[in-house]
Structures are given as structure tokens and as C-alpha cells.
N, C-alpha and C positions, 0 to 999 in steps of 0.2 A: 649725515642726514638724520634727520630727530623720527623716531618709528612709535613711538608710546611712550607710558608713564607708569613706573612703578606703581604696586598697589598694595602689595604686600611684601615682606625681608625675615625670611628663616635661615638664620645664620649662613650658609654659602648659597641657598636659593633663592631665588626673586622670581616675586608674580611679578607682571608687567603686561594692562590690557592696550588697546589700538594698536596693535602691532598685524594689522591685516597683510602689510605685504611683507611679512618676513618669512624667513623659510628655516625648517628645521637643521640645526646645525652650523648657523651662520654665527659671525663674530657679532659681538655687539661691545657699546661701552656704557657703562650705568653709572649715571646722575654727571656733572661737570667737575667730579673728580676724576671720570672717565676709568673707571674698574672694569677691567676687560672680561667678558661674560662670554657664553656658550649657548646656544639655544638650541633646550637637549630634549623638550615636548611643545608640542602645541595643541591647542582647544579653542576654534573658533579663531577669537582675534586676542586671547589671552597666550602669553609665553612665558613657561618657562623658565628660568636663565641661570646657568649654572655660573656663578661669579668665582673667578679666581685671584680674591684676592679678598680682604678682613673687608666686612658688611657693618661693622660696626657704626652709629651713628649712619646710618642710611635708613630711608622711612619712604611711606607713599609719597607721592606725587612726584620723586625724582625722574628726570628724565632718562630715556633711552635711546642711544645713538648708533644706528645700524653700519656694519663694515662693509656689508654689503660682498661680503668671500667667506667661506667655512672658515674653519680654524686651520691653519697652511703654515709650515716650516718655509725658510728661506734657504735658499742650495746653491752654495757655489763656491769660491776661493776662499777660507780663512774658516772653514768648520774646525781643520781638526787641531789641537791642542787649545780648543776653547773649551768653556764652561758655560751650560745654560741652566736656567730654570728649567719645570718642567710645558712650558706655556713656549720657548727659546729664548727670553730674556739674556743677554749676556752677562752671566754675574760681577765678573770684574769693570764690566764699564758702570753698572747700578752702585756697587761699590764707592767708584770715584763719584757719582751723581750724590748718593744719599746716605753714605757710612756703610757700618757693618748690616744695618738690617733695612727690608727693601722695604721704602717709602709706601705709600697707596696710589696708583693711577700713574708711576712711575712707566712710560714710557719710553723705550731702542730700541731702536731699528738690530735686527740679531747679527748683520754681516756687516763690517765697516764699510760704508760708500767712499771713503779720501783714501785709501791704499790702494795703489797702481799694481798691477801683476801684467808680468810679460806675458803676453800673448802669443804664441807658436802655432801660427795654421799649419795642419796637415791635408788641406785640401785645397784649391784653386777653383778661381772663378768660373764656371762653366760645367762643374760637378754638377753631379745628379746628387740631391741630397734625400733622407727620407728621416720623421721619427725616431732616434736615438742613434744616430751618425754621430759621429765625431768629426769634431771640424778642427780642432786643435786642445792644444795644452797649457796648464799651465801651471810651473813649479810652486809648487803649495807649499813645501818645506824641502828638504834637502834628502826625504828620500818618497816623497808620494808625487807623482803627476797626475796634476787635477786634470781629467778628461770634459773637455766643453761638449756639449753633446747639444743635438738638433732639440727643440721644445716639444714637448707631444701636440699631435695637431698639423703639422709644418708637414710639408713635402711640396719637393720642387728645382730650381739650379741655384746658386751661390750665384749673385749677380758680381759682390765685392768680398774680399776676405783682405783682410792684411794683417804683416805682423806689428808690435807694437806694444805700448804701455797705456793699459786700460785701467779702470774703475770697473766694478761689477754693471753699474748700470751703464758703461757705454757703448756703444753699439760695434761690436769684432765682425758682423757678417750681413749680410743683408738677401736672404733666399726671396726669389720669384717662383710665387705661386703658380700650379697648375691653370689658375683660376686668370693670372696676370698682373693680382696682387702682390706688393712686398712687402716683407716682413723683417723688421729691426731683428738679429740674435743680440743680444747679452750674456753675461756668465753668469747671469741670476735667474734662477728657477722660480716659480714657488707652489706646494704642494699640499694640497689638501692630507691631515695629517690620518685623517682615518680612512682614507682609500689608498689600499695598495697600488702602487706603481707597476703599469703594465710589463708583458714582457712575450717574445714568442712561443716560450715552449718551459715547462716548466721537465725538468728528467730526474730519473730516481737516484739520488746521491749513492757515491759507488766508493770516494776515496774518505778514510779516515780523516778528524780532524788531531793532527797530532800536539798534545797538548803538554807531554813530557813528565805528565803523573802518570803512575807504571798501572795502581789500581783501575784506570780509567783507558789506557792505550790498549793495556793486554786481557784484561778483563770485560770495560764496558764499553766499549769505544763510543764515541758521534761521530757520525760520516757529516761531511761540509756539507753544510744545506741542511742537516737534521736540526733536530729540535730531542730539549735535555732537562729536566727538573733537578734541583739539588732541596730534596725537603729534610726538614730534621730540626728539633728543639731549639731551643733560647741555648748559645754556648757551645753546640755542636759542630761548627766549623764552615759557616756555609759563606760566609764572604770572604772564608780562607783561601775556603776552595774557588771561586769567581776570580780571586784576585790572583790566585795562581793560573788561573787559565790564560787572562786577560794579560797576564806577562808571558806566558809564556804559548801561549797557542800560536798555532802554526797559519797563521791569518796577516792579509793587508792592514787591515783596519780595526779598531775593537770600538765599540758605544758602549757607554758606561752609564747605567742608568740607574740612578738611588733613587728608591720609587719607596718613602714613607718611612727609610728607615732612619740609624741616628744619624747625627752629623759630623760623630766623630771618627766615621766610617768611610765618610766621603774625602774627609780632610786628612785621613790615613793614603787614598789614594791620593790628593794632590800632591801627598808630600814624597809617597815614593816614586811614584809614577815617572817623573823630572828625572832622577835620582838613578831609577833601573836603567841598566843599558841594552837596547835590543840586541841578540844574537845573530842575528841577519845580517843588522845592517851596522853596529857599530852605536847609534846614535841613541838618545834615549827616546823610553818607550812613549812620550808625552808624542810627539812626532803623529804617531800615526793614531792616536784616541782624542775620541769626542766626550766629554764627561756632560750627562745631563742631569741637573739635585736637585730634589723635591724631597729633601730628607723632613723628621717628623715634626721640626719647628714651622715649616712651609706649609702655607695654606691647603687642607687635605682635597680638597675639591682637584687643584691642579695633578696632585699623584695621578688622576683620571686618564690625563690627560699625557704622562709625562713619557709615557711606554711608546705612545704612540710616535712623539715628537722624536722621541729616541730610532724608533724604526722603520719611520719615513725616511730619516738621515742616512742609517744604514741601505734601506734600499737604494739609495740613491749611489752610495758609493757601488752597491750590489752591480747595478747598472752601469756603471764604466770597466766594470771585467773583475775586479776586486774581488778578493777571499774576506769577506764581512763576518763580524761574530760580535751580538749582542748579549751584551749580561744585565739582567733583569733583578734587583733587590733591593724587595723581594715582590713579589706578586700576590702576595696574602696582605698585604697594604694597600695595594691598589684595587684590589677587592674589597676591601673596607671599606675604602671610598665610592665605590660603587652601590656598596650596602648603604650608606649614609644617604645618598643622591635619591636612591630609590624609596628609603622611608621617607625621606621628606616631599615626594611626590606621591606617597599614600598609595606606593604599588602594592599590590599582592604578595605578600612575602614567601621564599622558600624556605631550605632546608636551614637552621640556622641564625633566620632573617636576612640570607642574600636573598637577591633576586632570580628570580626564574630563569632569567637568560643570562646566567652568570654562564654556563658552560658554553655557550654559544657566542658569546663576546672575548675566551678566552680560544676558543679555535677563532677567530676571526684572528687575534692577536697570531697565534703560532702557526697560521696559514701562509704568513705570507715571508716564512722563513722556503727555504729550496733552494736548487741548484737549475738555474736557469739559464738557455739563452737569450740574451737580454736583444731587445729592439735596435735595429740598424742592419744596415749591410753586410756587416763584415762577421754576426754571429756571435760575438764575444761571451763568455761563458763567464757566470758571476754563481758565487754561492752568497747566502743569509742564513746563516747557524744559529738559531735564539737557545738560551740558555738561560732559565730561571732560579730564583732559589723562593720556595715556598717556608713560610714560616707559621705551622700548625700549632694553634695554643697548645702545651704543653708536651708539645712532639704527640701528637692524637692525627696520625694517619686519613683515621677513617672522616675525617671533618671534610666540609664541602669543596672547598678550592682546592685541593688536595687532590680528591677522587675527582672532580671534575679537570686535574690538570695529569694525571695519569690516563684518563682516558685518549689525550689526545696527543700528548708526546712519546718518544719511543725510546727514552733512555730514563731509567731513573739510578741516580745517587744517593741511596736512603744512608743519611746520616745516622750514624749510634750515639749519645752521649757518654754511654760507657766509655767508647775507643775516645773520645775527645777528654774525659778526663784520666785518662790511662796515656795521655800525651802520645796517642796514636793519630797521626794525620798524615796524608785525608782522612776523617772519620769515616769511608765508607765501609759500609758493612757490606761483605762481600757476602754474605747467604741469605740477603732481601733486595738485593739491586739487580737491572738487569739492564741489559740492552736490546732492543730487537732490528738491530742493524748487524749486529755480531756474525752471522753466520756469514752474509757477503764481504763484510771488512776483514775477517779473516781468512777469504779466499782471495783479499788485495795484500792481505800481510803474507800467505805464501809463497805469493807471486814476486814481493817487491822487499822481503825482508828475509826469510827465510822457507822453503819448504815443510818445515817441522812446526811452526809458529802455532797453526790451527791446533795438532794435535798436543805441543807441549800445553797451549792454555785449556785444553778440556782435562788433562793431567790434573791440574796443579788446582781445577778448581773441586774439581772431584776429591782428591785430598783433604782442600778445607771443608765441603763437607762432610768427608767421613773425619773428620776431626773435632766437629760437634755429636757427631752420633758418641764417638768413642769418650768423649766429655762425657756424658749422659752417662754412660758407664763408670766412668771414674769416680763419680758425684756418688756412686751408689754404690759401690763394692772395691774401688781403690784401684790408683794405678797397677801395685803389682797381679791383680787379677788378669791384668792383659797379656794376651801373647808377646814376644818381641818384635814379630811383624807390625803387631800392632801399635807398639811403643817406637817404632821406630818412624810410623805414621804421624805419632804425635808429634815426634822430633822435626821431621819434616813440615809439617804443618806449620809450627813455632817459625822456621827457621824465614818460609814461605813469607808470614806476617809483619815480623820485625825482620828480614833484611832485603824484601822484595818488595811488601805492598807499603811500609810504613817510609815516608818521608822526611829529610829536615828542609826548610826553607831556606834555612840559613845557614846550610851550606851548599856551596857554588857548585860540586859535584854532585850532591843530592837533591839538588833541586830540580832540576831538568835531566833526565834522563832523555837521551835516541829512543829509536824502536833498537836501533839495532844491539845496541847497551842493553834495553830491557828484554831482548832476546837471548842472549848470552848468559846473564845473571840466572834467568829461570831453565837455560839450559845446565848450567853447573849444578843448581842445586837440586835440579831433579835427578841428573846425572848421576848425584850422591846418591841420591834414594836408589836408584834401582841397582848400582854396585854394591851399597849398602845391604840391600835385599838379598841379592847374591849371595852375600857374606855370612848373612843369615843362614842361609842352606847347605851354605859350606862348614857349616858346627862354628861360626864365629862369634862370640859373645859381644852383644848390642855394646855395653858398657865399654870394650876394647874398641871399639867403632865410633863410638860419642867421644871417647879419648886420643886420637889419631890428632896428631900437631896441626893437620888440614881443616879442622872444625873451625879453629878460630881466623884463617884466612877468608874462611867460609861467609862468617858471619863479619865479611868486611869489605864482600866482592860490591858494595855500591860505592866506595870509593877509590877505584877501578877509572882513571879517566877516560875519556869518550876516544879517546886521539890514543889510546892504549889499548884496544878491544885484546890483540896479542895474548896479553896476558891471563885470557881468560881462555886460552887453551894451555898457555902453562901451569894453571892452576888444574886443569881437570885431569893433565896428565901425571902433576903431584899426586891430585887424590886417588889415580887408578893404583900408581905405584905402593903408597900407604898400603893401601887394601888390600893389593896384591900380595907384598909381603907379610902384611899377619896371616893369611891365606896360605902362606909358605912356609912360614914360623909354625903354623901349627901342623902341619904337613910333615914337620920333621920330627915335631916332638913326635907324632903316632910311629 
């Protein structure tokens, strides 16, 4: 239906006046090349329209074609091991349509309608059904069961249900309304992309999300449902760290969302992704991730757009009971486009030249991550974990997306450049990050890992920072000024960094660490410290203690396999004997 007529075209914006009966946020298509548009202000009967997609050669008087629905993702069999735009475009079908790069006005449908999927009811005709029921299943790949779930709105009995081989659009169930009305179910959803998805009760996340980097389990943790910044310079390590998560977290599901960044960052993930194999389940990681790119050759209007479409998806799997975890990069792109949108509607500028309600549209974004019980009967517990990486002009903290995304998240990962060119990774710097989930997740890691866990990580970070105080000293009057308690501080600290917090990716044992591996590791080596200390006391020279054959086991306890933990009491009981004996040796000489 034709709503009005362009009037004016600033590069992703379009005025467009008679558009009386349109409403803010609705889809639209502009001119009969049909560029899919957004209507993101209105004034009167002037709109608006936020175009995702090149405006070039567009001028007044083109037309305007209302969709007459907000901007809505499609939900159902065949999301995950796809690829979409940020808008859901499927890339690999636009591919086969129009080459390597996507045409203009290029129109798919984002879910395939000719693929048949078995149908599995779990409920019988004569059920009482309500809003986010489960009514059956359906094998999505070889280790996810897509859960069919009632449509919001719906309540009532299941008149028909059968099993079967469906299309997304054909009808698997038919509820009778309270009212007397019925209602066709399908396995197709579709969802308004900037309203979160209801749910009953939203509760305060309690279990970590274990993601198998040791700086980030035992140091910073995220509880499932939390929400996590990864900020830090150009080169610092932040899609290292995303991609390590995303392989490796402890999650049903991962969304994958390149929001502005390059493209040879998304096509790094295509390529390994296939390639990894899950630890779960055997198969690769492609299986259970949805990847959405809006990388920075992509129309920048849609980055706007592309977070969102990324974690409608997510909720949605949130909502069939799923452990969900969203990676965000970066979020200082999609803020850009935000900044871009708002000067070319002559907003008010802020801090910077975003906009005013920059911080308010980035809690809207990390609001609607949590651990929920989701809608239905039966209670099903879902988490949404968001996880961003911020990327600050020149690693400058203090800059607006930045302070505005510290405000509202509860983990941060401040990246160093130093540690990332000192081929320390993760780059995080342990004496500016924190977490403030820490104190509860480590009263789950006492309970479910070790009793000692809370007290060894307040040890071991206390360490590292008296091991910047004692730098500070070094810089200014030299190592031999210090005690050997205190050189032995430094020793440990060292020992702490490279062979506890720093990682290889690229090896199979150092890449994924247990909790209970990273519990062990940092029990040995404190274990050293404080026999070490002892030794001290006992008139034992530091340099006789640095030279004990156990140092260099020491410094090798990460490759230690997971299915060997054993031997990391045979080693502590080496290094008591070492120490015992120079303890004895000198005992005799006196």
C-alpha cells in the first residue's frame, strides 16, 4: 500500500511527506526499487525513514510503500548455522540471487518455506494450552531440539495436534479460544525486533557462566543472565577474547553479531567455526550459532538495527529453556550509527556528538539479557548473557559509549595493549577489571568446586597487586633493595601471570581450562608461596628455593590434562619434599 512520497534523500535518511496514517517504527519500502526503510520520527504527516540500504540515485517524488508491521525477525526451524544481514536477510541465499555483494531492493524471506521438519507433539488434543506452552519439537540439527511453543496472545484447548512433516508455514495445531474462536499454530513466529520478549519472572543470576579462561572464571566471572563489556584499543585482543568465549562458553546457543566491524573478522568466524568441535557434544560449533554481519562495508544505518535482530533471536531461543549468550562487535559501531541517524535529523547533540539518549537505548539493549522464567506452564528457566566489546578511539576509557556502557553492565574486561603486544592473552588486565557478581559466584564455586576457591582467588589477587606496589619500588631503588619476602612476592606474582592467567589458543590443553583444573593450578602455586614463606623463616636463602628442580614443573602445571587432575597432588607433594629437605640440609649443617 503506497503511504506518501519522498521529498528529500540525505544519504541513509529520507524525508517522505503524506504519510498520515503511518506509525512510528513501521517497516516501509522506498521508491519501486523497494529499499527497506524504518520509520524512526514523525512530524505531522512528514516521516522520517531510516533506509537500510545505498540511497544513491534516489531523489523526491519517489514513492513510499507501507509494510504495515514494525521492523520483526522471523523464529522458527532453520536459524541456527545461518548467516544474516543485520536487517535478517539470509546471506548465503542473496549470494546465490546477486553475487558477492548485495544487490539494492534485494528481497528473502529469512527462514526457508520448502524445507519439511518432523514434527513431534508433546501434547494431545484436549490440552489446556496457554502463551509459551510447548506443544512439540522439532530436530533442528543433530544436537538442538527446536521447541514449538504456543504464540503470545493464544490461550485455550488444542482442538487438533498431529505428528508429521511440516513446512514452517503449515499448520501443526489448531487451539480453541476462550472466546470459541480457532487459531491455525505454525512453527513460525515473528517478532517485533526492538521489544523484548515477555516472560514471568525475571531472578537474580546465581550460577557462573563457565567459559574456560582462567582470568575471567577465577578472577572475573559472569553469572548466566549477566551482562559483560570487553573494552580496549585498536589490536588489544577483543574479538580474541569473544571468539574464545563463543567457542568455548558453557551455553546452548551462541548469536554472533558483527555490528560495524571488519569483514575479515566475520569470515575468520565462518571459517573456524564449521571447523571447531563442541566439547559437549562432539559436533561442530556451527550446530548451535546464529551469526548476524553488518560488518563496515555494510550499509551503516542497518548496524542500528543489527544488535537488535541479533537479540530477539536470542530471546527467543531464551524462551524454550536454553542457556543463550550474545556477543556484541562491537557496540562503539553501532553507536556510531546512532550518532550519524541523530545528526541527520538535527537532534540536540551530546557528549561527543552522540545523542542524548545514547545511555538509555544502551540499557534498553542490556535489559533484556537475565535469567528468567519464561512463559508457559511448565516454568522453564532460560538465561540471556549479553557480552559486548566496546571499542574506544584510542583505548580513551573516559569517552561516551564507554562510560555510558560501564554504567549499566556488571562485568568489565579492560583490555591492556601492553599485555597484547607482550603476547599475553587474554589481554586482561587484572588491576582495572572487575566483576560485581564476584562475591555470590564465589560462594557457587565453594559450594560446587572447592571450599578454598573464594579464599585462594582473594590470595592470588592481592598478590598481583602488591606486585604493582612493589614494581613501583623496583623502578626506583632496584630489585636488591627488597626483602626476600618480598622477592619472593614478586616470584610468585610472575609465576601467577604467565602460567595461571596467560593462555595459548592454540593449544588443546591451554585453551579451555575446568573450574576444577583452574582450581588446582592456583592451589599449587600458592601452595608454593606460602611453603616458600616458611622457608624464608626457617633461614632458607630465596635463590635455593627459585633453584629447587620443582620450579620448572611449576611453570608447566597448564599442561596438566583435565582427565589427570591426580597429578597435581603429586606435584604439591614433590614440592613439599624439595623444601622439606633443604630445611633439613641446613639443619644439619648447623
Amino acid at each position: 500500500m503506497r503511504l506518501g512520497t519522498v521529498i528529500s534523500v540525505a544519504g541513509p535518511l529520507v524525508i517522505a511527506k503524506g504519510m498520515n496514517t503511518a506509525k512510528i517504527y513501521d517497516m516501509v519500502t522506498v521508491s519501486d526499487q523497494h529499499l527497506i526503510g524504518e520509520i524512526i520520527e514523525m512530524r505531522g504527516d512528514r516521516a522520517s525513514i531510516q533506509v537500510y540500504e545505498e540511497t544513491s540515485m534516489l531523489g523526491p517524488g519517489e514513492p513510499v510503500y507501507g509494510e504495515g508491521e514494525p521492523l520483526s525477525v522471523e523464529l522458527g526451524p532453520g536459524l541456527l548455522e545461518s548467516m544474516f544481514d543485520g536487517i535478517q536477510r539470509p546471506l548465503n541465499i542473496i549470494m546465490e540471487k546477486s553475487g558477492d555483494f548485495i544487490n539494492r531492493g534485494v528481497s528473502v524471506k529469512a527462514l526457508n518455506r520448502e524445507i519439511k521438519w518432523n514434527f513431534v507433539p508433546c501434547l494431545k488434543a484436549g490440552d489446556k494450552v496457554l502463551t509459551g506452552d510447548v506443544i512439540g519439537t522439532v530436530e533442528e540439527n543433530s544436537i538442538v531440539q527446536h521447541k514449538i511453543m504456543i504464540p503470545k496472545g493464544i490461550k485455550g484447548t488444542i482442538k487438533s495436534i498431529s505428528q508429521g512433516e511440516y513446512t514452517i508455514e503449515d499448520t501443526v495445531a489448531v487451539v480453541e479460544q476462550e472466546d470459541g474462536t480457532q487459531v491455525d499454530v505454525t512453527m513460525l513466529q515473528k517478532w517485533p525486533v526492538r521489544r523484548g520478549r515477555p516472560y514471568y519472572k525475571k531472578k537474580t543470576p546465581e550460577k557462573p557462566l563457565v567459559t574456560g579462561q582462567r582470568v575471567i572464571d577465577t578472577f572475573f566471572p559472569v553469572a548466566k543472565g549477566g551482562t559483560a563489556c570487553v573494552p580496549g584499543p585498536f589490536g588489544s585482543g577483543k574479538t580474541v577474547v569473544q571468539h574464545q568465549i563463543a567457542k568455548w562458553a558453557d551455553v546452548d546457543i551462541v548469536v554472533y553479531v558483527g555490528c560495524g566491524e571488519r569483514g575479515n573478522e566475520m569470515t575468520d568466524v565462518l571459517n573456524e567455526f564449521p571447523e571447531l568441535i563442541d566439547p559437549k557434544t562432539g559436533q561442530s560449533l556451527m550446530k548451535r550459532t546464529v551469526l548476524i554481519a553488518n560488518t563496515s562495508n555494510m550499509p551503516v544505518a542497518a548496524r542500528e538495527a543489527s544488535i537488535y535482530t541479533g537479540i530477539a533471536i536470542a530471546e527467543y531461543y531464551r524462551d524454550m529453556g536454553y542457556s543463550v549468550a550474545l556477543m556484541a562487535d562491537s557496540s562503539s559501531r553501532w553507536a556510531e550509527a546512532l550518532r550519524e541517524m541523530s545528526g541527520r535529523l538535527e537532534e540536540m547533540p551530546g557528549e561527543e556528538g552522540y545523542p542524548a539518549y545514547l545511555g538509555s537505548r544502551l540499557a534498553e539493549f542490556y535489559e533484556r539479557s537475565g535469567e528468567v522464567i519464561c512463559l508457559g506452564q511448565e516454568k522453564r528457566i532460560g538465561t540471556l548473557t549479553v557480552m559486548a566489546a566496546v571499542s574506544p578511539p584510542g583505548g580513551d576509557l573516559s569517552e561516551p559509549v564507554t562510560q555510558a556502557t560501564l554504567r549499566i553492565v556488571k562485568v568489565f574486561w579492560g583490555l591492556d595493549s601492553s599485555l597484547a603486544y607482550a603476547r599475553h592473552f587474554p589481554a586482561i588486565n587484572w588491576l582495572t577489571s572487575y566483576s560485581l557478581y564476584s562475591s555470590n559466584l564465589m560462594k557457587w564455586m565453594d559450594e560446587n568446586v572447592d571450599q578454598d576457591y573464594s579464599g585462594l582467588q582473594g590470595e592470588a589477587l592481592a598478590l598481583l597487586q602488591e606486585e604493582s606496589r612493589l614494581n613501583d619500588i623496583v623502578r626506583l631503588v632496584g630489585y636488591d633493595s627488597l626483602s626476600q619476602e618480598d622477592q619472593l612476592k614478586l616470584e610468585i606474582a610472575k609465576s601467577l601471570r604467565e602460567d595461571f592467567l596467560q593462555q595459548n589458543a592454540f593449544v588443546e590443553e591451554d585453551s579451555y581450562t575446568p573450574l576444577k583444573k583452574q582450581f588446582y593450578m592456583l592451589q599449587t602455586i600458592l601452595k608454593f608461596h606460602a611453603q616458600a614463606k616458611q622457608a624464608l623463616e626457617d633461614g632458607i636463602y630465596l635463590k635455593d628455593l627459585l633453584h629447587l628442580p620443582v620450579r620448572e614443573k611449576l611453570g608447566r602445571i597448564k599442561e596438566i590434562p583435565e582427565d589427570s587432575l591426580e597429578k597435581f597432588g603429586e606435584l604439591q607433594e614433590v614440592m613439599e619434599q624439595e623444601i622439606n629437605s633443604l630445611i633439613q640440609e641446613r639443619g644439619n649443617r648447623r
